[in-house]
C-alpha positions as CSV (number, residue, x, y, z in Angstrom):
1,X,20.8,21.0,-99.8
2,X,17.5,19.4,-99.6
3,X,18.2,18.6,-95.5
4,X,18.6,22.1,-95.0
5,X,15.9,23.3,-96.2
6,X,13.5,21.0,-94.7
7,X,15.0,21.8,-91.3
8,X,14.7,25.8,-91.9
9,X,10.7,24.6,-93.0
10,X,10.5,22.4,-89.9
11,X,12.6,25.4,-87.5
12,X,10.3,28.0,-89.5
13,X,7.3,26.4,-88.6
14,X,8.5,26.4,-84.6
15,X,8.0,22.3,-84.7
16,X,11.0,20.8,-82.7
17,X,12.6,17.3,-84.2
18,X,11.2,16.0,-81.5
19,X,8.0,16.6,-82.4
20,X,7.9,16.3,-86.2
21,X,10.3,12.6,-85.1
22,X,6.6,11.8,-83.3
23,X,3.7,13.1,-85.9
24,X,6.1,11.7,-89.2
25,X,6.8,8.2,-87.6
26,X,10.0,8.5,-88.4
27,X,13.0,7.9,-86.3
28,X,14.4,11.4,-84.6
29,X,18.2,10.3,-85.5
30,X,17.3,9.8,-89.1
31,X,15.4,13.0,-89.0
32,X,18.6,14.8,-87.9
33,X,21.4,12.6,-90.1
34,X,18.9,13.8,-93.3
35,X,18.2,17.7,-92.2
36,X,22.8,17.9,-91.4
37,X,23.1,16.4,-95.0
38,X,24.1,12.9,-93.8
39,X,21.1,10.9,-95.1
40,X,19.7,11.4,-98.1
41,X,16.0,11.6,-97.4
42,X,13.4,8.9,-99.0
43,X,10.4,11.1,-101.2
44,X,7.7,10.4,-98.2
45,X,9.8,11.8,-96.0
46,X,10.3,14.8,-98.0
47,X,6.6,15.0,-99.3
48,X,5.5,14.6,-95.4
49,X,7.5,18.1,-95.0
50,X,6.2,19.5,-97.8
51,X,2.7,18.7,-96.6
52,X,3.2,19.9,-92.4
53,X,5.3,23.3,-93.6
54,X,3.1,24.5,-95.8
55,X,5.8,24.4,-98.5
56,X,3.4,23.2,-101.3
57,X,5.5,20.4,-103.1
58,X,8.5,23.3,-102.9
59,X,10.8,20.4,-101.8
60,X,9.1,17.8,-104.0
61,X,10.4,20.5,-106.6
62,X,13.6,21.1,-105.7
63,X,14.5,16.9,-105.4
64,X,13.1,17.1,-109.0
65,X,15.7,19.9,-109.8
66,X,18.7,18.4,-108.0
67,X,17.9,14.8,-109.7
68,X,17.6,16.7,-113.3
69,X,21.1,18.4,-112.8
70,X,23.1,15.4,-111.6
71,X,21.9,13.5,-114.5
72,X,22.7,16.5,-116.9
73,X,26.3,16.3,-115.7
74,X,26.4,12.5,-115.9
75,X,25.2,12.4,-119.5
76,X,27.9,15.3,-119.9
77,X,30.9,13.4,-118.6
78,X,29.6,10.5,-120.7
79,X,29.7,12.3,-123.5
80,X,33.3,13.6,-123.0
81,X,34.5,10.3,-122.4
82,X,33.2,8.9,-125.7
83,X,34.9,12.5,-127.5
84,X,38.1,12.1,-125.2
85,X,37.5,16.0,-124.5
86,X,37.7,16.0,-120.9
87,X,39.2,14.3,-117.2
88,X,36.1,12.8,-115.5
89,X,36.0,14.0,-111.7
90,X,33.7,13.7,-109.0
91,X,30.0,15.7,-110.5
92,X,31.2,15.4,-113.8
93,X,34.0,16.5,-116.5
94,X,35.7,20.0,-115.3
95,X,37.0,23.1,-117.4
96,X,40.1,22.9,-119.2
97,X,42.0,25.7,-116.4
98,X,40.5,23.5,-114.1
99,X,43.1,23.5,-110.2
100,X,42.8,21.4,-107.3
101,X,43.3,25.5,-105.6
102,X,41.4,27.3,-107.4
103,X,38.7,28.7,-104.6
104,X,35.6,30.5,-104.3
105,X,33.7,31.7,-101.2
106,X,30.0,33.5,-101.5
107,X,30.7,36.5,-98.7
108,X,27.7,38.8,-99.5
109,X,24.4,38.9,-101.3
110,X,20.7,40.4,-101.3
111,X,17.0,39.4,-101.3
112,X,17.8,37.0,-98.1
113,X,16.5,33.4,-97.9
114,X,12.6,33.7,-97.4
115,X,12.1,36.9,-98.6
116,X,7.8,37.3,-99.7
117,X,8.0,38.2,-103.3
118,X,4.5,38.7,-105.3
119,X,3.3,36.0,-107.5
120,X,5.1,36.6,-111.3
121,X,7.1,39.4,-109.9
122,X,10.5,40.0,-111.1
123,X,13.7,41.1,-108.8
124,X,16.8,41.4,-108.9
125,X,19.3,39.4,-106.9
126,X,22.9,39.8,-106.2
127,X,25.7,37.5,-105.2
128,X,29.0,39.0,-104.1
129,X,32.1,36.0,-104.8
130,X,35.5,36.3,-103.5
131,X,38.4,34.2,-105.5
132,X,40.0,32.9,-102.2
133,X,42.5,30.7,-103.7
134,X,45.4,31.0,-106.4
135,X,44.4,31.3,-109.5
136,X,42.8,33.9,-112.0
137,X,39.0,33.5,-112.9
138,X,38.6,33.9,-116.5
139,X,35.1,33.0,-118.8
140,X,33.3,32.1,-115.6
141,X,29.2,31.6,-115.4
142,X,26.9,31.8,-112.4
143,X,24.9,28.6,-114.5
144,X,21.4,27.2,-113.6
145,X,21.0,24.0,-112.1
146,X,18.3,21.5,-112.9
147,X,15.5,20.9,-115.6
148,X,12.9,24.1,-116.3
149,X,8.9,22.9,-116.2
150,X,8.5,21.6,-113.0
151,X,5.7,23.6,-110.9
152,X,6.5,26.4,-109.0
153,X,9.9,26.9,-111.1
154,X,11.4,30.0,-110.2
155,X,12.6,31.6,-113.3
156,X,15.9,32.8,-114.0
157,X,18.4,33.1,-116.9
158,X,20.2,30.2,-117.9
159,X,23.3,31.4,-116.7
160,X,24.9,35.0,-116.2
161,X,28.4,36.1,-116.7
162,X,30.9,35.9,-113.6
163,X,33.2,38.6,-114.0
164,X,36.8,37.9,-114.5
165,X,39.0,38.1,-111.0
166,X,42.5,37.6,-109.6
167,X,43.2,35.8,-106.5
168,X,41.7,38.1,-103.2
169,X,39.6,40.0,-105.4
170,X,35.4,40.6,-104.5
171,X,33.0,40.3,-107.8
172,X,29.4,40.7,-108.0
173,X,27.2,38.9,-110.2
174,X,23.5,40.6,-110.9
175,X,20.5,38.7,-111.9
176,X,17.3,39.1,-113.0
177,X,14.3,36.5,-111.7
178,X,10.8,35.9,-111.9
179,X,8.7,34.7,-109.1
180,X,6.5,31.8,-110.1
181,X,2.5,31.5,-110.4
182,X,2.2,29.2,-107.9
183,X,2.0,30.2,-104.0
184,X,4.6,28.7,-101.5
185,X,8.6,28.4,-101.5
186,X,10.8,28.0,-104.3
187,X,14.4,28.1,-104.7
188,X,16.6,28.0,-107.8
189,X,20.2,26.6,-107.7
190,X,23.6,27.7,-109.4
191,X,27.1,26.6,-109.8
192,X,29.7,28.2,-111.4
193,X,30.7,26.7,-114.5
194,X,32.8,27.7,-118.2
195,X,30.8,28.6,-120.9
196,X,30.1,24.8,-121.4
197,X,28.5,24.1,-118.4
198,X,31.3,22.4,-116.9
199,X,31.6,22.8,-113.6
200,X,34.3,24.4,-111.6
201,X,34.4,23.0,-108.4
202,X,32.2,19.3,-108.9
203,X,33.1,18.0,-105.4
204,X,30.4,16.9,-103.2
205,X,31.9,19.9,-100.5
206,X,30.9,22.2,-103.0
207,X,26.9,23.0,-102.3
208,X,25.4,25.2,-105.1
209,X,24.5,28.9,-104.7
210,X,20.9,29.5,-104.5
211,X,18.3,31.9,-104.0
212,X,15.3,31.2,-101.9
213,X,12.1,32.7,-102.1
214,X,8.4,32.4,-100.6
215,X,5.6,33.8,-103.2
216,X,2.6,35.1,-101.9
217,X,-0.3,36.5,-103.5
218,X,0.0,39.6,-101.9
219,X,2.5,41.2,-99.7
C-alpha cells in the first residue's frame, strides 16, 4: 500500500521514475519493485518522497500506521495462542465463521482518492462491498487500521458496522471522518473484521480499504 501511494505522489507530481531514479540516487529497478509492492521500501526512501511530493511526512505517517496495525494483530494472535481461543493464520488469528471462500470485492464508493477537503472538516464517505464468494456475512465491521496520535491522523470511528449479506448481494457502509489540522495527504486504512477485531481475510492478497484525502487550508 505504501508503493502505491508513493508512485500516485511521484505520477501526481508529473516526475517520471526515471527522473526521481536520478535526483533520489536510488536504483530505477528498486524504485519500480517498491512503487508495484515488490520491495518494501527503506524510511529514506520513503521520507525522500515525502520531501519531493509535497506530501508532508503523509507517507512517513502512514508506515507509522501500517507498522502499528501489524503489531496489533501479532500481539492479538499471541494472545490467542496463550488462551487457545483461536487458529493462527497469515496477519493474525481469524473469526470463528472464518472460510477459505468467503469473498469480498470493493465495487463502488465516494469522496475519490485525492479529493481537497478543508482543514478539520468532516465528510462523509461511502464504500459499496459486494459478498463475491459463498458464504453469508454476519456481525461484520469496516475496523480501523493502525495506532491514533500520529500527525496528520485522519480521524475516523474505530470501526462501523458492515451490514449483514448473502452471497452476490451489494452493501454499503457510511462513515463519518474528520480532516486533520495539519496541511498535506493523509489516508486512513480499514479491514473488515468480527466485533473482535479479528480479521476476515488476513492474507497478504488482501490490501486494506482506505480513504485518501489531501487537506488544504482552503478550497
Amino acid at each position: 500500500m505504501i508503493g502505491a501511494r508513493m508512485r500516485e505522489l511521484r505520477e501526481a507530481a508529473g516526475v517520471a521514475l526515471t527522473r526521481a531514479a536520478s535526483e533520489s540516487g536510488w536504483d530505477k529497478g528498486h524504485l519500480s519493485r517498491v512503487e508495484r509492492g515488490h520491495t518494501k521500501p527503506s524510511r529514506e526512501l520513503i521520507e525522500w518522497y515525502d520531501d519531493s511530493f509535497g506530501a508532508n511526512q503523509a507517507l512517513v505517517n502512514q508506515l507509522m500506521e501500517l507498522d502499528a496495525a501489524v503489531r496489533a494483530g501479532r500481539d492479538m494472535s499471541q494472545r490467542d495462542m496463550r488462551r487457545h481461543v483461536q487458529p493462527v493464520l497469515l496477519g493474525g488469528s481469524v473469526p470463528i465463521d472464518h472460510h477459505p471462500d468467503d469473498r469480498a470485492e470493493l465495487v463502488g464508493e465516494t469522496v475519490p482518492d485525492g479529493t481537497r477537503v478543508c482543514r478539520e472538516q468532516m465528510f462523509e464517505k461511502t464504500w459499496e462491498l459486494r459478498n463475491s464468494g459463498e458464504r453469508q456475512w454476519h456481525n461484520r465491521y469496516l475496523t480501523r487500521q493502525g495506532a491514533p496520535g500520529a500527525p496528520g491522523w485522519l480521524r475516523s470511528p474505530a470501526r462501523e458496522r458492515v451490514p449483514d449479506a448473502g452471497p452476490g448481494d451489494v452493501v454499503t457502509v457510511r462513515m463519518t471522518l474528520r480532516a486533520p489540522s495539519q496541511v498535506g495527504a493523509s489516508t486512513a486504512y480499514f479491514k473488515i473484521t468480527d466485533a473482535a477485531g479479528r480479521l476476515y481475510y488476513p492474507g497478504l492478497e488482501s490490501p486494506p480499504i482506505f480513504c485518501t484525502i489531501f487537506t488544504a487550508y482552503e478550497l
